[in-house]
LOLUMRO-131076 format. One record per residue (C-alpha): x, y, z; residue in three letters. Coordinates in steps of 0.25 Angstrom, whole numbers, m for minus. Last residue first. Layout:
<nodes>
NODE      x      y      z   aa
NODE      X      Y      Z  ALA
...
</nodes>
This chain:
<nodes>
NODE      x      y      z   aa
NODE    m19     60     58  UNK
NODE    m22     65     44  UNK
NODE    m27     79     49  UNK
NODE    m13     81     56  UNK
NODE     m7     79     44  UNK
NODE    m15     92     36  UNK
NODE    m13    101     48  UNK
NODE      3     97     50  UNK
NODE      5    102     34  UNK
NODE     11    116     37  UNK
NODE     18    111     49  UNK
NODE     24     99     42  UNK
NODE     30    109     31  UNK
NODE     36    116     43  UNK
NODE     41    106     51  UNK
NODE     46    100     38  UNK
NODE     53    111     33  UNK
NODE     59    113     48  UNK
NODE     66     99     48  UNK
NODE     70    101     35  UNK
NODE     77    114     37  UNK
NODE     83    109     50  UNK
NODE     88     97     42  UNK
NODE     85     83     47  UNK
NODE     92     75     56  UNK
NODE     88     82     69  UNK
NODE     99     75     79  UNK
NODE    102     65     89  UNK
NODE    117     65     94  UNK
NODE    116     66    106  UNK
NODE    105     53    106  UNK
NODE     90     55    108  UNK
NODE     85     49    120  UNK
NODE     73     40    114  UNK
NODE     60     45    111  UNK
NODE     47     41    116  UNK
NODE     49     39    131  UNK
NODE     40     49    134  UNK
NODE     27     41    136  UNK
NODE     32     34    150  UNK
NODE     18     35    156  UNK
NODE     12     29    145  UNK
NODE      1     40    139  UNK
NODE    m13     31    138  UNK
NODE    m16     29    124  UNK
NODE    m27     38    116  UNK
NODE    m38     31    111  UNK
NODE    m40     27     97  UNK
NODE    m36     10    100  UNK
NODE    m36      1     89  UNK
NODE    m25     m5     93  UNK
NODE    m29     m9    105  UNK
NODE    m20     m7    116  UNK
NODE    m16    m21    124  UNK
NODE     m2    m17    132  UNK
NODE     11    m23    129  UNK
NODE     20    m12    131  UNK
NODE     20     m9    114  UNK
NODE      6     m7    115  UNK
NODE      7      3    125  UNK
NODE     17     11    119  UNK
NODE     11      9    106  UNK
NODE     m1     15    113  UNK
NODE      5     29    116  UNK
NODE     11     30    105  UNK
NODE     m2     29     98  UNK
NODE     m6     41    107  UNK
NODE      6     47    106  UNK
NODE      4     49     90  UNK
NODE     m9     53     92  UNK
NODE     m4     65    104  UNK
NODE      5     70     95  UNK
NODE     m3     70     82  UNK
NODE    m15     78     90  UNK
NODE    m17     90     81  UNK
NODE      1     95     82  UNK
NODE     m4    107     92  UNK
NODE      2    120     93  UNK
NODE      9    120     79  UNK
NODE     23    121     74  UNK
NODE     27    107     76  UNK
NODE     15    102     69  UNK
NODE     20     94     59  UNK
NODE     15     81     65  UNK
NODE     28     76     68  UNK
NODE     32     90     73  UNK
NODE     21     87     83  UNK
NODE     27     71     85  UNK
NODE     41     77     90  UNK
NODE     33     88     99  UNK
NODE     26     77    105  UNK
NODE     37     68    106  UNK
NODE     45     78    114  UNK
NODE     57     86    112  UNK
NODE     52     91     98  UNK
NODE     67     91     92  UNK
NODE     68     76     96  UNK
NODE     55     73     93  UNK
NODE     56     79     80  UNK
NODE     69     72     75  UNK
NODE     60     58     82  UNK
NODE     50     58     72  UNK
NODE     58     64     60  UNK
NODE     69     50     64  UNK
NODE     53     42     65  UNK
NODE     48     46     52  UNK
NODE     62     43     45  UNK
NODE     61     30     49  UNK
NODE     47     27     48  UNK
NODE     46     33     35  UNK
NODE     59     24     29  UNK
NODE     54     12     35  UNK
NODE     39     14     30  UNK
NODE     45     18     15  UNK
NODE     34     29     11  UNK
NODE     44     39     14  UNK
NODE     56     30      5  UNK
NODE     51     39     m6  UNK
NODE     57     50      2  UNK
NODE     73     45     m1  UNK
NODE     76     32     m1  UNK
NODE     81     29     15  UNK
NODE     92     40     16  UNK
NODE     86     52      9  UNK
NODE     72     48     18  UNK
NODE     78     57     29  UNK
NODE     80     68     20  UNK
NODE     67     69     14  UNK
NODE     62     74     29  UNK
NODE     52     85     21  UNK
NODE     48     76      8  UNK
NODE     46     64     17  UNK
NODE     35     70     25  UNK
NODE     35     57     34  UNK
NODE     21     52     37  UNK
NODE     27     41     49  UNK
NODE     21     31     40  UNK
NODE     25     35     27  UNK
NODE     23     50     21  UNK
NODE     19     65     26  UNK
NODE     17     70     11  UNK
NODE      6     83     16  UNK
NODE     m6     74     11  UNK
NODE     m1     63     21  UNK
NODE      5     49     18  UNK
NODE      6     35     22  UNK
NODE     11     26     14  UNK
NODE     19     18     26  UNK
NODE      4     16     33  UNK
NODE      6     16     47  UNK
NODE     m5     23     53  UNK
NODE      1     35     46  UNK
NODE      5     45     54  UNK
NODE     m2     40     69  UNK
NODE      3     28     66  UNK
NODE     18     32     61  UNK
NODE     19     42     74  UNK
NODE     15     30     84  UNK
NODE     24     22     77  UNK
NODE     35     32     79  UNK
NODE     31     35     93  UNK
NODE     34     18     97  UNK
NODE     45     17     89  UNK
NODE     50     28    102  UNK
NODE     63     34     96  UNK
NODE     77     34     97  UNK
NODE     81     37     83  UNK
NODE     86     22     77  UNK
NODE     76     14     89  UNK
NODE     64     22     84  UNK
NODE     68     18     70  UNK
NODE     70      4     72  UNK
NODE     55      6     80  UNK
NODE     49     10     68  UNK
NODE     53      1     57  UNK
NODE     51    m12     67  UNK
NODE     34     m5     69  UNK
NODE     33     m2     53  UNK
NODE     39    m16     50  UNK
NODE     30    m23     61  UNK
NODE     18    m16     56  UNK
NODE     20    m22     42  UNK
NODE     23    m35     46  UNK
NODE      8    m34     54  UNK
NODE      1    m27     43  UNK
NODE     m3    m13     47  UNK
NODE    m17    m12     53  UNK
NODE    m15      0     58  UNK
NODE    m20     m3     74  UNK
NODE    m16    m19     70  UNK
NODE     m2    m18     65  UNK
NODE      1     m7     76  UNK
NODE     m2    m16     87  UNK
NODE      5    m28     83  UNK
NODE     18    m18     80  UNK
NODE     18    m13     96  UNK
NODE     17    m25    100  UNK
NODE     29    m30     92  UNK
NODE     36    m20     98  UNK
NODE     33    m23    110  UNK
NODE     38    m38    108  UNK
NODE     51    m33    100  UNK
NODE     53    m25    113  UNK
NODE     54    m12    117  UNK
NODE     57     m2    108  UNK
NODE     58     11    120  UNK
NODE     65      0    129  UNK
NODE     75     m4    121  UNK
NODE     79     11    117  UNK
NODE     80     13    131  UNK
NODE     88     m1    134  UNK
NODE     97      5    123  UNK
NODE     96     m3    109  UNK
NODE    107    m10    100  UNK
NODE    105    m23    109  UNK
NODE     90    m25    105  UNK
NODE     94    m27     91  UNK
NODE     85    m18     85  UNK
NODE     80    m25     69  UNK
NODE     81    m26     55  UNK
NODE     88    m11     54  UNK
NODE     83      0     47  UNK
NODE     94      9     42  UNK
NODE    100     m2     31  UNK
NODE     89     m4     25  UNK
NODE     90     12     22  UNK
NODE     91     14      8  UNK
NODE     85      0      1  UNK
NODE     72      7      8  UNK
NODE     66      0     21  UNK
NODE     57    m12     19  UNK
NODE     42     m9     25  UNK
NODE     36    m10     11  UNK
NODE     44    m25      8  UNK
NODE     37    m29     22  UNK
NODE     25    m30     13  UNK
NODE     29    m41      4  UNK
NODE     31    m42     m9  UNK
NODE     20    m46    m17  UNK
NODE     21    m59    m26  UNK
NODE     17    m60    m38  UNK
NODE     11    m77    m41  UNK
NODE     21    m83    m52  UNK
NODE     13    m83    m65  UNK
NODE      6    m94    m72  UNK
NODE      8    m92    m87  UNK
NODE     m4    m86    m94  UNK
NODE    m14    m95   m101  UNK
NODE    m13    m93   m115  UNK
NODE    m22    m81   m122  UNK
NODE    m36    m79   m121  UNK
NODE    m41    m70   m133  UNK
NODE    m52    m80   m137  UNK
NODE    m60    m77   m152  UNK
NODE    m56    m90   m157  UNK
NODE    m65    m96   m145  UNK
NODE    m59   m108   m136  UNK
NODE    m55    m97   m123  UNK
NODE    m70    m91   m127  UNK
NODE    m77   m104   m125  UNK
NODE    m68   m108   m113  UNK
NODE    m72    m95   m106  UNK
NODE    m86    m98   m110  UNK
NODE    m89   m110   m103  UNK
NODE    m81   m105    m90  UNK
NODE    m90    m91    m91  UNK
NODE   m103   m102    m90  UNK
NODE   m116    m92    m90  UNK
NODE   m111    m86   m101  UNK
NODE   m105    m94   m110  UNK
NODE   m114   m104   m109  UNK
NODE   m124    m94   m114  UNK
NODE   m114    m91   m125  UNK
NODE   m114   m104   m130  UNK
NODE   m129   m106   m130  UNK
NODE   m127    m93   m136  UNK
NODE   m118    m97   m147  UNK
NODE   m128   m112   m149  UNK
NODE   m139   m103   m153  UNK
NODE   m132    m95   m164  UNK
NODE   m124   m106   m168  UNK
NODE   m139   m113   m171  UNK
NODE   m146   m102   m176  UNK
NODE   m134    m98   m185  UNK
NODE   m136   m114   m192  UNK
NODE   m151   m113   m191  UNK
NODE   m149   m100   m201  UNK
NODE   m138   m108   m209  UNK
NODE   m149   m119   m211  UNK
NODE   m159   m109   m216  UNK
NODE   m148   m103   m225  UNK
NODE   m146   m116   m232  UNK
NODE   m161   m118   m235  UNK
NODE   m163   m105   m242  UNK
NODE   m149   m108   m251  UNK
NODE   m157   m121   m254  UNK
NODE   m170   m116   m257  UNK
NODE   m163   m105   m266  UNK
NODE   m157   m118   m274  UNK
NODE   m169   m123   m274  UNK
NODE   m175   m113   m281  UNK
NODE   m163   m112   m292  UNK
NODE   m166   m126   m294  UNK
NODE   m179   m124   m298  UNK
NODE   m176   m113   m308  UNK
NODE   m168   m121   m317  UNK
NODE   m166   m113   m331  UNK
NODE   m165    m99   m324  UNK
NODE   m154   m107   m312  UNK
NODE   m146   m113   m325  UNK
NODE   m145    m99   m333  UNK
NODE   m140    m93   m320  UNK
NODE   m130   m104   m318  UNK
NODE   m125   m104   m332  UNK
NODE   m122    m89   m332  UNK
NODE   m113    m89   m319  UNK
NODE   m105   m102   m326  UNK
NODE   m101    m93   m338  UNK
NODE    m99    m82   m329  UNK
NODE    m89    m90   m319  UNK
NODE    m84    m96   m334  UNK
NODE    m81    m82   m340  UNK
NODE    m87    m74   m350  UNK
</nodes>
């Protein structure tokens, strides 16, 4: 036998011969686990006076968790250099394509006295960008790029900046992202897949959505039609897509309208710019379009011209319900 057995055997024969420390003994065991259930009474009580503090002091209880061996917080993160967002006038940049096309600014001595007098002054047009920041609440830098884009343009082709802002506020009240349910795009609502060749230059159709690339190309469809029309009414109908129609569903007469009052605005005069009424018809209202020159000419394919005609008429219902 072995001595763990040995000593096993002499216990149990001592306990029978002394019964009364045997008694004791149980006594004792008894007394131990009374003091060890005060003990888990205590921690017990003491953990939800903790949590209570916990609870109704967030402060107290994050610096409990942050010193707990169960805590997943990690080191402080290095401080970071604040992001800072590029600027909106980075939007209204030209594409890489065509920076050179757009000019930083007229020099008054490049223009005729008739072109001079169709742009008018920095002061009128200044007005005229005052006026259209507030009617379509267009940020003012941002109206001043849309307004300086337009009348660089209207100065290239020898047309009325005037009509092409009234034609990008009755499209799209100004907003580049503009676009219909039939793919008319940008602020002048090009249908970029149909005049894709005069976005080949400035990045392709993608660049439809580029407010300098959609005003200029707006404006040279703009004034193609004018010039095949004869008349800015018939320019704006086939605008419109309603060349082969009787009536274009009042586009001509909106668009003249706001023409209308730029013309006014642009002379100094005090219109609200939340007017909805009609303008009163200057006097000298056909001076919209410059005198072509000789050699002006339809830059766009016959077939082209006539696929969009015709793809415009088919869709001219649905665009003229968005007006």
């Amino acid at each position: 036998m072995s001595n763990h057995a040995i000593q096993a055997s002499q216990d149990a024969q001592y306990m029978v011969q002394h019964p009364a420390k045997w008694t004791l003994s149980k006594a004792g065991i008894k007394n131990l686990l009374t003091a060890l259930h005060y003990l888990v009474t205590v921690v017990g009580i003491a953990a939800l006076t903790v949590l209570g503090a916990m609870f109704f002091n967030p402060s107290f209880a994050d610096r409990v968790m942050a010193h707990s061996p169960f805590s997943t917080a990690e080191a402080a993160p290095v401080p970071q250099k604040p992001v800072t967002l590029p600027p909106l006038s980075n939007l209204m940049q030209p594409p890489a394509q065509a920076v050179d096309t757009v000019p930083a600014a007229m020099p008054a001595t490049a223009l005729t006295a008739d072109e001079r007098r169709m742009i008018g002054t920095q002061r009128q047009q200044k007005l005229v960008t005052n006026w259209l920041a507030k009617r379509y609440h267009v940020a003012g830098d941002a109206a001043n790029m849309l307004v300086s884009a337009a009348y660089i343009n209207a100065k290239d082709i020898k047309l009325d900046p005037l009509l092409i802002l009234a034609v990008m506020a009755i499209e799209s009240s100004f907003n580049p992202f503009a676009e219909s349910p039939v793919g008319a795009q940008g602020l002048m609502q090009v249908m970029s897949k149909i005049h894709q060749e005069k976005f080949e230059d400035l990045g392709g159709i993608k660049a439809a959505l580029n407010p300098v690339a959609n005003i200029k190309v707006g404006s040279l469809i703009l004034k193609e039609y004018v010039t095949r029309g004869g008349s800015i009414e018939a320019g704006l109908k086939t605008y419109v897509g309603a060349a082969g129609y009787e009536s274009d569903g009042g586009y001509g007469a909106k668009v003249m309208s706001e023409y209308y009052r730029l013309k006014e605005v642009a002379a100094g005069k005090s219109i609200s710019p939340f007017a909805i009424t009609a303008a009163v018809k200057p006097a000298a209202s056909k001076q919209v379009v410059y005198a072509a020159p000789a050699t002006a000419s339809i830059t766009s394919g016959v077939g082209a011209e006539i696929a969009a005609s015709e793809h415009a008429k088919s869709n001219a219902s649905d665009k003229m319900v968005s007006l």
